[in-house]
C-alpha positions in Angstrom: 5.3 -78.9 13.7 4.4 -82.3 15.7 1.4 -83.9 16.1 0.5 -82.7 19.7 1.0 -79.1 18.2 -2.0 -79.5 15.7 -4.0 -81.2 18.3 -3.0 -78.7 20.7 -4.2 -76.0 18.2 -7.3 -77.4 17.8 -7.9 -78.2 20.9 -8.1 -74.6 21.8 -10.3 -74.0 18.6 -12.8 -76.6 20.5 -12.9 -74.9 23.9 -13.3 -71.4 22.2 -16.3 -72.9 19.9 -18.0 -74.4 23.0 -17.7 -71.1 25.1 -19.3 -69.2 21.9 -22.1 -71.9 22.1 -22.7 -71.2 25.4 -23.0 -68.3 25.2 -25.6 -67.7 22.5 -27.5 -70.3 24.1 -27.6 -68.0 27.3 -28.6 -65.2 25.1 -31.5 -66.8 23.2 -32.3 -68.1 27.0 -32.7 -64.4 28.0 -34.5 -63.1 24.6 -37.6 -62.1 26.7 -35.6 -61.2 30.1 -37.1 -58.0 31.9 -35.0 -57.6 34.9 -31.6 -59.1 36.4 -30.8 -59.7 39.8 -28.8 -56.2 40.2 -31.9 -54.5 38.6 -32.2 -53.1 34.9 -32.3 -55.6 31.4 -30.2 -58.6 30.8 -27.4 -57.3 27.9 -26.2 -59.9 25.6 -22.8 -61.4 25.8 -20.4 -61.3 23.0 -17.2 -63.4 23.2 -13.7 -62.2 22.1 -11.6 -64.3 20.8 -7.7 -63.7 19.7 -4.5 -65.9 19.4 -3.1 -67.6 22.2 0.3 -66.0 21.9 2.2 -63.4 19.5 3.7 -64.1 16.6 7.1 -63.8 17.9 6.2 -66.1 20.7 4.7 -68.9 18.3 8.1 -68.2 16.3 10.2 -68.8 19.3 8.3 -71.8 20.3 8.5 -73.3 16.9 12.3 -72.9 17.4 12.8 -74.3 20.5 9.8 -77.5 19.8 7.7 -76.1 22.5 3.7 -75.6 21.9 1.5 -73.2 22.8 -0.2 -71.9 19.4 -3.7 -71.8 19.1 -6.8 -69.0 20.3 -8.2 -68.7 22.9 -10.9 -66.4 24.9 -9.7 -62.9 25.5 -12.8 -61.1 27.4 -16.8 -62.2 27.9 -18.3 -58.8 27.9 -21.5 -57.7 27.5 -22.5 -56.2 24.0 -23.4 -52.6 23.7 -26.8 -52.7 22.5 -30.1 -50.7 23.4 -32.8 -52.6 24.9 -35.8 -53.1 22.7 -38.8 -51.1 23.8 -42.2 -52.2 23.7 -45.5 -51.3 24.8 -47.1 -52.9 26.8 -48.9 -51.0 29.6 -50.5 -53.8 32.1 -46.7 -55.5 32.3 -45.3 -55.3 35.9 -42.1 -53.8 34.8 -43.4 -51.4 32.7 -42.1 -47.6 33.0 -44.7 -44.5 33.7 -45.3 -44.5 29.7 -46.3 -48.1 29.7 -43.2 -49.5 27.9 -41.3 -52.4 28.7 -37.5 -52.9 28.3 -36.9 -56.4 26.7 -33.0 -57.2 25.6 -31.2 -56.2 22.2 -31.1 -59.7 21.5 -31.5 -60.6 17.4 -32.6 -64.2 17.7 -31.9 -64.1 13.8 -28.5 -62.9 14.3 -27.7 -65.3 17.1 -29.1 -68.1 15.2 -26.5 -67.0 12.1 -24.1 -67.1 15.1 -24.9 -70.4 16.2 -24.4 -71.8 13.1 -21.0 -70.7 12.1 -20.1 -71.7 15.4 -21.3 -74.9 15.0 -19.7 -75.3 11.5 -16.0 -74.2 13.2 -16.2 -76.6 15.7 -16.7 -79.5 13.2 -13.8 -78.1 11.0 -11.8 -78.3 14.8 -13.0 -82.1 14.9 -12.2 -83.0 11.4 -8.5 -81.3 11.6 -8.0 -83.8 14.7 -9.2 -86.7 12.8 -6.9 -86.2 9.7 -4.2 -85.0 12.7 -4.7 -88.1 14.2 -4.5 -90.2 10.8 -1.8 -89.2 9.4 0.0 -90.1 13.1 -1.4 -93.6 12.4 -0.3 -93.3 8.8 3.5 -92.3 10.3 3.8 -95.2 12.8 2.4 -97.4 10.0 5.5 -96.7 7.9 7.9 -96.6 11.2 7.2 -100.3 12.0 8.3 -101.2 8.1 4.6 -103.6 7.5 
């Protein structure tokens, strides 16, 4: 594997770390969101994530030099939770028994979320740092100093 391949991979790990960011962000953003624009409660998103390619297709670009290894974003989608319910009869968008819909959003559990994202995006930066030293290490040794 070359250089560009590791920075390639991690690369991807990056972009798929900073979408999963995003996107908890936007659901702790809408934690206490009553309605959306097309009506009803805002759902929370969940990100999937899977490899860039298939096994057989990394193989064959391993074979033939070629990159393309990595993960990336399969589908945004939101998750399929029940709104939480809570009473609250003087609320504008409360039903005819006085209870509200508020999102299925565990700020506990995005906050868990947050953090291993957070935590896999620095491993993504450190692997391009020793990626990118041991390139410096290689020319180094190339150019016989």
């Amino acid at each position: 594997m070359d250089y560009f391949s590791a920075f390639d991979i991690s690369a991807s790990g990056l972009t798929v770390q900073k979408l999963r960011l995003d996107t908890v962000a936007l659901n702790l953003a809408n934690v206490n969101t009553t309605r959306v624009t097309g009506g009803g409660v805002f759902r929370p998103l969940e990100v999937i994530v899977g490899e860039r390619s298939t096994f057989r297709a990394q193989l064959d670009a391993l074979q033939s030099g070629l990159r393309g290894m990595g993960v990336e974003v399969v589908d945004i989608r939101p998750a399929d939770v029940q709104p939480r319910l809570v009473h609250d009869p003087g609320h504008p968008d409360a039903n005819a028994d006085g209870f509200v819909e508020f999102p299925g959003i565990n700020p506990v559990s995005e906050m868990v979320t947050l953090i291993e994202t957070t935590r896999a995006y620095e491993a993504n930066v450190r692997a391009i740092s020793a990626a990118r030293e041991i390139a410096l290490r290689a020319l180094e040794i190339g150019s016989g100093r």
